[in-house]
N, C-alpha and C positions, 0 to 999 in steps of 0.2 A: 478637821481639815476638809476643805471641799478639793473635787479634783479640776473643775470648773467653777466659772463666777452660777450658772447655772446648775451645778449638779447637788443632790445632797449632803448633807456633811457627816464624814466619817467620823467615829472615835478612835481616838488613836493610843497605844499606851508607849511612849518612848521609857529611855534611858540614857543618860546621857554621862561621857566624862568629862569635866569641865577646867578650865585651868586661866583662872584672872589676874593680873597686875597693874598699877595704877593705869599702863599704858595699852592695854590686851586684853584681851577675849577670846579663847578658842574653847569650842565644844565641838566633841562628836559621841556619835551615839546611832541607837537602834529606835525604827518608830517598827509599832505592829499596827495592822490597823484589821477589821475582820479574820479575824484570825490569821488567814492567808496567809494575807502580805507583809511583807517583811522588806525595809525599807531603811539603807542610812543614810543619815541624814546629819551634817557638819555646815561649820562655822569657823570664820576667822577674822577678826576685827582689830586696829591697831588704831591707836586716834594720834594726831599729829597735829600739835596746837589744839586748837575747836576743831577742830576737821578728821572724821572718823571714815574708816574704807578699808575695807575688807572681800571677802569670798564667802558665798554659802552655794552649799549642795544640797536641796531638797528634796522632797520624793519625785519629782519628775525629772530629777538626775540632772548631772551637767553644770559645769560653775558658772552661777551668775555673782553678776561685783554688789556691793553694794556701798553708799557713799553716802554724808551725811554730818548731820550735827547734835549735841548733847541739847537738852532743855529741862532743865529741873532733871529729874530722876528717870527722864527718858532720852534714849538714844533716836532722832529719828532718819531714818533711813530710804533712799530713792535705791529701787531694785530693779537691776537692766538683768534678764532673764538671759542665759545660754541660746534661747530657743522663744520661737515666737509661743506666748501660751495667754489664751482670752482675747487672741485679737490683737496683741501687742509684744513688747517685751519689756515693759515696764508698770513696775506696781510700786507700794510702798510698803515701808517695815517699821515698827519699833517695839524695841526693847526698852521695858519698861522694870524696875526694881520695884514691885511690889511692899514685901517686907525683908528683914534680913537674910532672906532665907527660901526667899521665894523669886521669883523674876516672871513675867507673861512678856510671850513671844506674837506679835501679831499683823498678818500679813493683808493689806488690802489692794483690791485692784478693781479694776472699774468691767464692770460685765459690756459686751461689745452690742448686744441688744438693747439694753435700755439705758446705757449710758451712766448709770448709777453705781457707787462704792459699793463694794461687797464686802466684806471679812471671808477670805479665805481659808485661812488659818488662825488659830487662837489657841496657843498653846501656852499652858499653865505649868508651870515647873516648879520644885521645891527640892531644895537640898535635903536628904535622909541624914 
C-alpha cells in the first residue's frame, strides 16, 4: 500500500472475515502495516443487474462509495473517496478472482504531479 501516489510502498499483513453470495460481497478485517500500525479496513458490495455499488473503509478511514461493473472475473470499480486524497477524490478499484481461493484487490489513482496511474494498493488475498 502506498499512503500517497508519491510515497513508498508499505507491506501490509491483513486479515480479513469475509462473507459472499451470488448477489454480495462484504469483508472486514485487520491490515498491520510496520509493525505499528494497526488499521481496519471493510467492504461492502451488492450488484444489481450489471451494475455493482457498494462502501469501503480503508486505511485513511471514512466511507468512500464505490460504483461499477463486472468484466470476465473482474469487478471494475470508480472510487469517490470520503475526503480529498492525491489531489482529488477519485481513484479506481478492481477486484479481481485470481484462483479459487485467492482474489487481488487493487487500487489506482493518478499522482497530481505527474499526472500518471499509480498502483496504490495491491492486495493479494487467499482463503486458509
Amino acid at each position: 500500500m502506498k499512503r500517497t501516489t508519491s510515497s513508498s510502498p508499505i507491506n501490509l499483513n491483513c486479515n480479513f472475515k469475509t462473507q459472499a453470495s451470488g448477489e454480495a460481497l462484504s469483508m472486514q478485517g485487520i491490515c498491520r502495516g510496520m509493525i505499528v500500525v494497526t488499521r481496519a479496513v471493510s467492504a461492502n458490495i451488492k450488484v444489481n443487474g450489471a451494475h455493482y455499488a457498494g462502501s469501503y473503509i480503508g486505511p485513511a478511514g471514512g466511507v468512500s462509495g464505490l460504483r461499477g461493473t463486472r468484466s470476465g472475473d473482474a469487478i471494475n470499480l470508480a472510487v469517490r473517496w470520503s475526503k480529498v486524497i492525491n489531489g482529488d477524490r477519485s481513484a479506481s478499484m478492481t477486484i479481481q478472482r485470481v484462483d479459487a481461493n485467492a482474489i487481488r484487490i487493487r487500487t489506482v489513482d493518478v499522482d497530481p504531479a505527474s499526472g500518471q496511474q499509480v498502483v496504490t494498493s495491491d492486495l493479494n488475498l487467499r482463503r486458509n
